[in-house]
N, C-alpha and C positions, 0 to 999 in steps of 0.2 A: 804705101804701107802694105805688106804682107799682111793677111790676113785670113785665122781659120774659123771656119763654122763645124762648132762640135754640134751634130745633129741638125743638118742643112736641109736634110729633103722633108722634116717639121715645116707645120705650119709658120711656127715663126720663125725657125732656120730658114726658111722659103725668102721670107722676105729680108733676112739679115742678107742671106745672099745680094737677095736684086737688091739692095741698097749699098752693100759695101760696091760689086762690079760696078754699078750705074754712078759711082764718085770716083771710081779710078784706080781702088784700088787691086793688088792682085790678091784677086781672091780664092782660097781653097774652102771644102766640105766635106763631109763625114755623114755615111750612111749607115744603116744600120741591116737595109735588106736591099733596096734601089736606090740609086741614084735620083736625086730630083732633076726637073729640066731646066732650072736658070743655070746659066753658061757659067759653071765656075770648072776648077779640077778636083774631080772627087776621087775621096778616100773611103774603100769597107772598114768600117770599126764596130766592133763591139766594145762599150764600155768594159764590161765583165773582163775583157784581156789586158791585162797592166800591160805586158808587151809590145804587145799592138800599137796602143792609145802610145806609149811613148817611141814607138816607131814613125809615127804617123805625124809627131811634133818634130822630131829630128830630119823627115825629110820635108817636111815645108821648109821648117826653119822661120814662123813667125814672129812677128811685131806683135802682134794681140790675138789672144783666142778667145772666141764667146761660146761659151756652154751653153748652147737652145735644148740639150736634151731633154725627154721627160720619159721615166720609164714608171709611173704611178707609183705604185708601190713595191716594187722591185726592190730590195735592197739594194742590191748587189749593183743596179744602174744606179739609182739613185742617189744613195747613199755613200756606198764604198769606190763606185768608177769618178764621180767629182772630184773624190783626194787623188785616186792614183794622177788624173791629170794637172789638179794643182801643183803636186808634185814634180809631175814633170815637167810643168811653167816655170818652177823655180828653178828645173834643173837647166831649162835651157834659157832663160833670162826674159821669157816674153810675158808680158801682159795677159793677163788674167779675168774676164766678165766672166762671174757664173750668175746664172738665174736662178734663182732661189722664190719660192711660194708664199701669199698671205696665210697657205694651210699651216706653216713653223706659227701659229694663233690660235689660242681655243676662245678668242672671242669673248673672253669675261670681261676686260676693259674696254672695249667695243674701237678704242681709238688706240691706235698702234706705228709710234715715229720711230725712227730709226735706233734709238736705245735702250727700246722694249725686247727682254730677254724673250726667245722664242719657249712653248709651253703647247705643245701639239696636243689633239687628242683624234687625230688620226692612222694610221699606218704611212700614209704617203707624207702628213704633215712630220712623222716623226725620223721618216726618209731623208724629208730633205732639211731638217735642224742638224743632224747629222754630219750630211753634207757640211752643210755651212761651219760648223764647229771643226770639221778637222781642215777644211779650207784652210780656216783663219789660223792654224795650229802649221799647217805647214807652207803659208804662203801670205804670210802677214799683206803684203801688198796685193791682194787679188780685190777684186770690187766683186762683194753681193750684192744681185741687186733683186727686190724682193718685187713680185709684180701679183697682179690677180686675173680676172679670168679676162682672157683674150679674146677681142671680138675680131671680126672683118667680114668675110666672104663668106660662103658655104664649107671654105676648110678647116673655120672656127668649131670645135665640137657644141658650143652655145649656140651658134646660128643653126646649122642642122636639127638639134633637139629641138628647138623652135619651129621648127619646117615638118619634121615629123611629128611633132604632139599636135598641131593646128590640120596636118591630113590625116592624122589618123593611127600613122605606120607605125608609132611607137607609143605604149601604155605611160605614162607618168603624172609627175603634176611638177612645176613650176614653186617652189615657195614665197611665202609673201613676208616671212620671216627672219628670210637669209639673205644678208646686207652683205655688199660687196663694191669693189669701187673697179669695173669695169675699166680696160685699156684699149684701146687700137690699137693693131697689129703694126700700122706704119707709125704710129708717134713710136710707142716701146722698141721697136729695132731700134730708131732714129737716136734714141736717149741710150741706147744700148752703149751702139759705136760713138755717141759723145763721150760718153762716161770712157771709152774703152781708150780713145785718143788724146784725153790731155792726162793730167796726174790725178787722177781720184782714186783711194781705195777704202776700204770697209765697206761699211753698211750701207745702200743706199735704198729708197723705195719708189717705185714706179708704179703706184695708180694712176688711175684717174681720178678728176676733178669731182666727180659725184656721186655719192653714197646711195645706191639704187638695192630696191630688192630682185633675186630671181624672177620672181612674177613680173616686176616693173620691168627688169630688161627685156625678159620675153614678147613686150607688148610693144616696144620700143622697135626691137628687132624686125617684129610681124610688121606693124606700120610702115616699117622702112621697106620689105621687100614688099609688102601688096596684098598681104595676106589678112585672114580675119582674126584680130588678136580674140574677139570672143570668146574662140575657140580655144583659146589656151586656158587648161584644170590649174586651177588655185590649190593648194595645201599650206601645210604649216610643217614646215622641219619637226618642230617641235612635239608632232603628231605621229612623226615616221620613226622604223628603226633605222633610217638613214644615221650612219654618226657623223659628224662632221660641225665647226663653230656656227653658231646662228648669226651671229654681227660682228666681222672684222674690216674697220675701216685704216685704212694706209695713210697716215699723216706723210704726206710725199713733198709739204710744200718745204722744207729744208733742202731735198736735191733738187725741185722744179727751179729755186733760186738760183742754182748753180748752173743749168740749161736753156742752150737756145731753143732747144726742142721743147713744145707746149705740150703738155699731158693733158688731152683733153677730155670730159668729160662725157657722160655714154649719152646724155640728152641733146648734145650737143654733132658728136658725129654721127649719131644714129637717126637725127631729124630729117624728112623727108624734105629731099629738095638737097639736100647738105654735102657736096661734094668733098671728098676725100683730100688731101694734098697730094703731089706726085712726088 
């Protein structure tokens, strides 16, 4: 299978990479300033250029594209560059993964399955509703698929924060308020390119298995590399002018039934001793 990675040299474009190459198939990617270093054939793209983005599908010529972009609060990446390439999935007949955020949630029903109308009360949550709304408008068969905050290595932005709040390097506090269901970067690819290769489309949700706070992952994280969770400041969201939902949990088990790929839970790959899969 042909295969492109919109936004490859991301952390989880990183690993959509090494997982599609390391199953066989040919795989391409898309950067945005460098190239990453798993062996695929890369593409410069800026979202913001329709031109581009649909130059860029015309000369792969793929079977499936997975949208790993993330441009925060960008409109223009965020929101407006996901249609133009939906667009031009449909123009040229391929398969369509976009990623999509637990942020499309302000968190007032706390439990959120796949037929929960999105309700943002952020800038990037209302980015990427957007997104998903003119997706579904111009490419009925594309799979959202809605995930939450991505753990793995140090090019996790949650591992790092973890790393600097416990030495020191960065001011902040962890909150103990703000529930979230945690993914690994290798299960979320894995469940990515299933969804991407048999017939799935719409809505689909990729948590994980367990409803953890900031604070709790944080302490999870530290343990697991070696460090003194002690050391990580407690807060309350709800203290801060941080804005963003206090408690949004991903009911995932509708698409986990439909997957080989296991969605595991942050207590579970983050236990010390707890080996990764390859």
């Amino acid at each position: 299978m042909r295969i492109l990675i919109i936004g490859g040299s991301g952390f989880l474009g990183a690993e959509l990479v090494r997982q599609a190459a390391a199953a066989g198939h040919a795989t391409a990617a898309t950067f945005a300033t460098k190239p990453g270093t798993v062996a695929a054939t890369w593409h410069a793209l800026d979202l913001r250029d329709s031109e581009r983005a649909e130059a860029v599908v015309a000369e792969v010529d793929p079977q499936l594209i997975v949208n790993a972009t993330s441009g925060g609060s960008d409109w223009a990446v965020t929101a407006e560059g996901p249609i133009r390439l939906a667009m031009a999935a449909a123009r040229y007949g391929c398969r369509l993964v976009h990623v999509s955020s637990d942020a499309v949630f302000s968190g007032r029903r706390v439990h959120y399955d796949e037929s929960c109308l999105p309700d943002p009360v952020t800038p990037y949550g209302a980015a990427k509703a957007a997104a998903e709304t003119g997706i579904r408008l111009a490419y009925p068969d594309a799979v959202i698929a809605r995930t939450s905050l991505i753990i793995g290595d140090w090019r996790s932005e949650h591992v790092r924060l973890v790393h600097d709040l416990v030495t020191g390097c960065r001011d902040g506090f962890l909150f103990t308020d703000d529930i979230r269901c945690p993914v690994h970067v290798i299960d979320l690819a894995a469940a990515l390119l299933e969804l991407g290769s048999g017939e799935a489309n719409g809505v689909h949700h990729l948590g994980g298995a367990d409803a953890v706070s900031r604070h709790e992952l944080g302490t999870l994280i530290a343990s697991r590399d070696g460090l003194d969770a002690l050391q990580l400041p407690a807060g309350l969201r709800a203290d801060s002018p941080v804005p963003g939902a206090l408690d949004v949990r991903l009911n995932s088990r509708a698409t986990q039934r439909k997957l080989h790929t296991t969605l595991r839970g942050a207590r579970q790959f983050l236990a010390v001793g707890h080996s990764s899969p390859s």
